[in-house]
C-alpha positions as CSV (number, residue, x, y, z in Angstrom):
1,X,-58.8,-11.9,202.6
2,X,-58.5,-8.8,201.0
3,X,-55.8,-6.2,202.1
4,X,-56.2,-4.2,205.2
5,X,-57.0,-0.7,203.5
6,X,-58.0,-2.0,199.9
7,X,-61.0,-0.5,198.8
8,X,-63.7,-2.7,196.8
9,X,-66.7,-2.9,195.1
10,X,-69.4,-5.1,194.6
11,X,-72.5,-5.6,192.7
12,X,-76.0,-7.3,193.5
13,X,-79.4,-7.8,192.3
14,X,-80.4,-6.7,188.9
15,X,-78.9,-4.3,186.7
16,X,-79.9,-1.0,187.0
17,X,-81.7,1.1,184.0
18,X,-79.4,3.5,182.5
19,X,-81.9,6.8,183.4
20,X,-81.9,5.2,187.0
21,X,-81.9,8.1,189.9
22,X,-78.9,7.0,192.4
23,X,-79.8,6.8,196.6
24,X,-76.3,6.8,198.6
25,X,-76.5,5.5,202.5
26,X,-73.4,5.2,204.3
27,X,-73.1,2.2,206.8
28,X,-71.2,1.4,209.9
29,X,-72.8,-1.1,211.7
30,X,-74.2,1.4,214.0
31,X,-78.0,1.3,214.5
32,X,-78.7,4.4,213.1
33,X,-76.7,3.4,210.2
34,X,-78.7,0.1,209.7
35,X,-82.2,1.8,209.7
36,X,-80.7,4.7,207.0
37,X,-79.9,1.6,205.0
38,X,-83.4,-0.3,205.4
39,X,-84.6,3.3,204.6
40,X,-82.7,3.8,202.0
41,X,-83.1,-0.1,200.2
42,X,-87.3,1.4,200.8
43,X,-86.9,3.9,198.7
44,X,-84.5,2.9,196.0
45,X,-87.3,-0.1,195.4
46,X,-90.1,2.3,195.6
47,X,-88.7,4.8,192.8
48,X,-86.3,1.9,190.7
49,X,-83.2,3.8,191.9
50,X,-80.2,2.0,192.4
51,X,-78.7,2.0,195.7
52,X,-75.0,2.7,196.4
53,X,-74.0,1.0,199.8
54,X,-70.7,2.7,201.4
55,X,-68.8,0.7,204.4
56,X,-66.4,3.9,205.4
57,X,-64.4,2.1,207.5
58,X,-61.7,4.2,209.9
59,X,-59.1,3.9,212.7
60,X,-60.2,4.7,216.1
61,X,-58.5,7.8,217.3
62,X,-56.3,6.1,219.7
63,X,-55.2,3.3,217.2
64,X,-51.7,5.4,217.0
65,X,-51.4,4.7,220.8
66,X,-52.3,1.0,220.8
67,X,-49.6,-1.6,219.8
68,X,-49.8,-3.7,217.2
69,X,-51.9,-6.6,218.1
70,X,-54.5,-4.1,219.5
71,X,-54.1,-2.8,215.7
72,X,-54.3,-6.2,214.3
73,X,-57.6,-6.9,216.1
74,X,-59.2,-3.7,215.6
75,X,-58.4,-4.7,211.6
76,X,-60.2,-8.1,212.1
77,X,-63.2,-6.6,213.8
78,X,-63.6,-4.6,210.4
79,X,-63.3,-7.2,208.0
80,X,-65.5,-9.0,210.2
81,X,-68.0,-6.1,210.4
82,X,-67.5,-5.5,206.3
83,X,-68.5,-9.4,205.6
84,X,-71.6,-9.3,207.6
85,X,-72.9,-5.3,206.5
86,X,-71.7,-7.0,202.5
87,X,-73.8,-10.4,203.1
88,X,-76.7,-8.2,204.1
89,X,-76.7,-5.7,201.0
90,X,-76.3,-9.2,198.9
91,X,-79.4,-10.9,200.2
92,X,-81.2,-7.4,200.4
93,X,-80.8,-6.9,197.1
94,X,-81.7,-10.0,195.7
95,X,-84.9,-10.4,198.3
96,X,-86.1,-6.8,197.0
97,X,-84.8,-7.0,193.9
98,X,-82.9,-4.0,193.7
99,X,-79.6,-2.8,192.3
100,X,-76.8,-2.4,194.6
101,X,-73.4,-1.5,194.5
102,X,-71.7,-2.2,198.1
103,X,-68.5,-0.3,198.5
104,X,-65.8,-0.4,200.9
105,X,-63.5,2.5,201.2
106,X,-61.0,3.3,204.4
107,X,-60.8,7.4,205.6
108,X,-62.6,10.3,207.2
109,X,-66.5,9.2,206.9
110,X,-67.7,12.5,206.2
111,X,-64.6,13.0,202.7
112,X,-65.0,10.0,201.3
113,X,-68.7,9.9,201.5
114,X,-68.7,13.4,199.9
115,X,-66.2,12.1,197.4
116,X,-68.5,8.8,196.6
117,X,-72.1,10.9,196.2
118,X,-69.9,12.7,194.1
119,X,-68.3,10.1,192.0
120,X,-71.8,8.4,191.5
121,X,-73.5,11.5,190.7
122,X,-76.1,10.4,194.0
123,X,-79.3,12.3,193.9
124,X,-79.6,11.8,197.6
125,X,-77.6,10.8,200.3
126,X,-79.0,9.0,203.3
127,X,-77.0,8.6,206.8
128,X,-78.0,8.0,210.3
129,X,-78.5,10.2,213.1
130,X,-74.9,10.6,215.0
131,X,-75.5,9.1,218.4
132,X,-72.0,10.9,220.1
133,X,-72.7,13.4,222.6
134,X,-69.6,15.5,221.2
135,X,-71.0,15.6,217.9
136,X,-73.6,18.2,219.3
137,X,-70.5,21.0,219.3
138,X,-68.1,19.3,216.8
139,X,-70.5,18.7,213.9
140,X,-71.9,15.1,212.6
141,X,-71.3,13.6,209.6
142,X,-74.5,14.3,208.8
143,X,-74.9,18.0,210.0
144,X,-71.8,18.5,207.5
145,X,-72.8,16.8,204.9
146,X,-75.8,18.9,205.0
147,X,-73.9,21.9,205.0
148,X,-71.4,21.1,202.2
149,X,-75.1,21.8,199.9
150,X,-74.1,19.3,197.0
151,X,-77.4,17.1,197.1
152,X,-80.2,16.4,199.3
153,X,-79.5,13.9,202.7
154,X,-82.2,12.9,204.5
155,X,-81.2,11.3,208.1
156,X,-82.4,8.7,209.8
157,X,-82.7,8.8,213.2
C-alpha cells in the first residue's frame, strides 16, 4: 500500500499522439463527479484527446478533532475509494480505447486541480456540479475554477 499522502500516477490504454488536445476531470467518488468523468472519457474518445483523471483526495474538516483511529479509518476509506475510482479509469480506458493518465494527489480540490490543468497544459477541464448547499454562498470548486479564467470547464451536473 502506498503511503498515506503519496501522490501517484498511472497510465492506461494507448499512447497518446504527441499533437493530442488534453480533457482534465476531477473525481471524488461523488455522483456528479462520476458522470463529469463518463462525460469527460465521451469526449476525449470523440476528439482523440487524452484524458487526465485527478483523485484530489482531502481531510474532512473535522479530521483535526477526531482521534487517531477515526483518522486511520478515514485514511482507509480513501485508499479504498482510490483503488475502485483507479480500477475504473483502467478498464475505461482499455474498453474505449483511450489514453489516460489517473492521478492521485492529496490538498485543497480546487489548488491542486488548478495546479494539475496547469501542469498538463489541459485544454479543458471538466468537474461535477457541487451538490453542498453552502457552496451556494461560499463558492464551488467549480464556480472558482471558472473564475480563475485559465481554460474552459464545462460541468456536469
Amino acid at each position: 500500500m502506498n503511503a498515506p499522502f503519496e501522490s501517484t500516477t498511472d497510465s492506461y490504454g494507448p499512447t497518446p499522439l504527441p499533437a493530442a488536445r488534453t480533457i482534465l476531470v476531477g473525481v471524488d467518488g461523488s455522483d456528479t463527479a462520476m458522470r463529469a468523468a463518463a462525460f469527460a472519457f465521451g469526449m476525449a474518445r470523440r476528439q482523440g484527446a487524452r484524458l487526465v483523471v485527478a483523485f484530489v483526495a482531502s481531510h474532512s474538516s473535522l479530521a483535526v478533532l477526531t482521534p487517531a483511529a477515526a483518522s486511520v479509518y478515514e485514511h482507509e476509506a480513501t485508499a479504498r475509494l482510490h483503488a475502485e475510482l483507479r480500477e475504473q479509469a483502467r478498464s475505461a480506458a482499455e474498453e474505449l480505447d483511450v489514453p489516460v493518465t489517473f492521478v492521485k494527489t492529496f490538498g485543497d480540490p480546487y489548488t491542486t486541480l488548478r495546479d494539475a490543468a496547469d501542469r498538463c497544459q489541459a485544454d479543458v477541464v471538466v468537474v461535477g456540479a457541487s451538490q453542498q448547499a453552502g457552496h451556494r454562498f461560499a463558492g464551488s470548486v467549480a464556480t472558482r475554477l471558472i473564475r480563475s479564467g485559465h481554460w474552459p470547464v464545462l460541468v456536469v451536473p
